[in-house]
KEGU-192259 format. One record per atom (N, C-alpha, C): x, y, z; residue in one letter. Coordinates in pm, whole numbers, plus 50000, padded with zeros to 5 digits. Last residue first. Example, Ala and Ser with C-alpha at 12.3 -4.5 7.8 and 13.67 -1.06 7.14 Angstrom:
BEGIN
512854977550708s;513674989450714s;512905000350787s;513194943150780a;512304955050780a;513204967050780a;
% end
This chain:
BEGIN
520245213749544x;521315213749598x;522585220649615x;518575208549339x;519365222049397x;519895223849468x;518955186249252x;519755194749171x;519915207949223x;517555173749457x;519255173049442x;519635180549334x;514835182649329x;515705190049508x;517075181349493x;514755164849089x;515035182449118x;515635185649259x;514935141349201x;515955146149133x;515905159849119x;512505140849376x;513965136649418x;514845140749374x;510645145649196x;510805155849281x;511935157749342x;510705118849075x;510955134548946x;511475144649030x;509665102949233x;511565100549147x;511595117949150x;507545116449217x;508215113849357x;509795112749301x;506665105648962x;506485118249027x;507695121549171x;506485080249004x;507715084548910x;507595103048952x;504685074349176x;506285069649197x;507135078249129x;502665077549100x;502865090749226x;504445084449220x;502405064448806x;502925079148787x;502975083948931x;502135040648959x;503155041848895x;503265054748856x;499135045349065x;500425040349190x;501565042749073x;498005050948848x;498005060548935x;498945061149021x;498515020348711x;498565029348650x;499045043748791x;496745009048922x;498615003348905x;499415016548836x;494265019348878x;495265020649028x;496565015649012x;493395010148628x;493815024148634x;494635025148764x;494214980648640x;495084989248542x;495285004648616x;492184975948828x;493324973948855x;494304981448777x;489694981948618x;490024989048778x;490934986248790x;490044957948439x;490544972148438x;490944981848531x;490244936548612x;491324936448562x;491394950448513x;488084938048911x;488164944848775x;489594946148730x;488844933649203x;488334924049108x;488674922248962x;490694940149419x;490444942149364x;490104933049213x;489814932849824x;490434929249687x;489844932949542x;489624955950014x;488864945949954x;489794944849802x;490254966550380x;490724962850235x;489864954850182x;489474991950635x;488604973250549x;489054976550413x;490345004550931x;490684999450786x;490024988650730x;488235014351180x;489775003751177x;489355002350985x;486285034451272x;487455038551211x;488545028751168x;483665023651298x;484755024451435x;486125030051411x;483305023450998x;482165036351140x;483285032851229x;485505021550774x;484815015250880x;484155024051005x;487245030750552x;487545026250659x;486195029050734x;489015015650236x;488415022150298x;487945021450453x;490505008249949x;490855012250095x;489495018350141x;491434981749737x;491044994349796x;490394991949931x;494824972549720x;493464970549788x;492734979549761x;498284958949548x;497244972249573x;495414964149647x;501724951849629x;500274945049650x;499124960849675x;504544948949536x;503214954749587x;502304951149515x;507684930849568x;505984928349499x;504894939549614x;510584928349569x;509844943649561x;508234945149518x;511654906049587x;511304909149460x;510774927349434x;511824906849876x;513054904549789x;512784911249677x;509034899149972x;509304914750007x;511444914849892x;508014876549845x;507644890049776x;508534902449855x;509774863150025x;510184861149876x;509064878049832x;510344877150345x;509634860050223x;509894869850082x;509054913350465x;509284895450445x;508924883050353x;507154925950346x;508304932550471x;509284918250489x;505724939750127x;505324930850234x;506904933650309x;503494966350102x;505104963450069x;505394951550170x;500564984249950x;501314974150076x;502594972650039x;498395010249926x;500035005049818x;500544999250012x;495255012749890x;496555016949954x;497595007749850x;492295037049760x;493445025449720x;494585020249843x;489445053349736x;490705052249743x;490875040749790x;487755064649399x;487795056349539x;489005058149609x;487405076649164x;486365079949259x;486565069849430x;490525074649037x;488825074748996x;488125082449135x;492375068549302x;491905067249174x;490895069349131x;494235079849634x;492915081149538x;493065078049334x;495855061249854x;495715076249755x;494235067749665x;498495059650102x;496515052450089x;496625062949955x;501285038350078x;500875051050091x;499425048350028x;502635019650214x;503455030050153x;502745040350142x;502725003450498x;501755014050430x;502675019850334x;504334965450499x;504284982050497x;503744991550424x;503114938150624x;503334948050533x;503484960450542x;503094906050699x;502574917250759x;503734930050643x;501244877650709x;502104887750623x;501844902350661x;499714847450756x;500014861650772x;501144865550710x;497624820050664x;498924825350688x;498844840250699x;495184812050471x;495264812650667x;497054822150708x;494984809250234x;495744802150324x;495724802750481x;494324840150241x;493424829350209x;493934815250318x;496144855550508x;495494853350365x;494874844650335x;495724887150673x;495114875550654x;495184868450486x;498104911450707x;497334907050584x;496654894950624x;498554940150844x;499314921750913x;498024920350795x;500624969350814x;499084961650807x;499384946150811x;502164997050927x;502334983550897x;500644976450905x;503935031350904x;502365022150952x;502555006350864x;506075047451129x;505625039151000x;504605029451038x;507485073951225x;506385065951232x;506235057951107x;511005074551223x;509425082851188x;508885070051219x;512535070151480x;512065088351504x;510925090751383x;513165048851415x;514265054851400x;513745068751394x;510495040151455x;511445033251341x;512455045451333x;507345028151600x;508245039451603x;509395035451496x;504365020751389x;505355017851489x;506085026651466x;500735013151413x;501705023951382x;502775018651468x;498704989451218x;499624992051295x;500135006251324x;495894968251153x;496764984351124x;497914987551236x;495264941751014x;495244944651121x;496614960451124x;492324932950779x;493664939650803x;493964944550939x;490284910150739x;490404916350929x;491864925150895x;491984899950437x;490774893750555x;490954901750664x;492954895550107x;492844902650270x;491984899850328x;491954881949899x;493234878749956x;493334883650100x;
% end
């Protein structure tokens, strides 16, 4: 699905946020937001958020694994293994609920 990810950093109200422009099959672009690169198994992954059009409404992430290149620029590769995919959907869904979990404690101490 990804082709040449093109990496971004932009300014956004004082934080930095990183954005990736997606090549897709179609030829069309989509440009997306880093939620966050992390590790499964033995590799690492990123978590996209498209930013526009119908997947960014629905809330559709999109997982790659991640890795990056002797010149340092990012090379996503689509993930093949319907299992491999489980365990990184899997990993991406407990740093979420983790993250919920942390949210609700620091407002409880609030």
């Amino acid at each position: 699905m990804a082709q040449d990810p093109n990496l971004e950093h932009d300014e956004i109200e004082g934080q930095e946020e990183m954005t990736v422009t997606l090549t897709l099959d179609d030829g069309s672009e989509l440009e997306c937001v880093v939620l966050t690169i992390f590790t499964a198994g033995e590799r690492d992954y990123i978590a996209l958020l498209p930013m526009a059009g119908p997947e960014a409404e629905e809330g559709e992430v999109y997982l790659y694994r991640y890795s990056e290149k002797e010149d340092g620029q990012p090379d996503l590769e689509n993930i093949q293994d319907d299992a491999e995919y489980e365990i990184v959907a899997d990993a991406f869904d407990q740093m979420l609920d983790e993250a919920e979990y942390d949210e609700l404690v620091d407002e409880d101490e609030k």
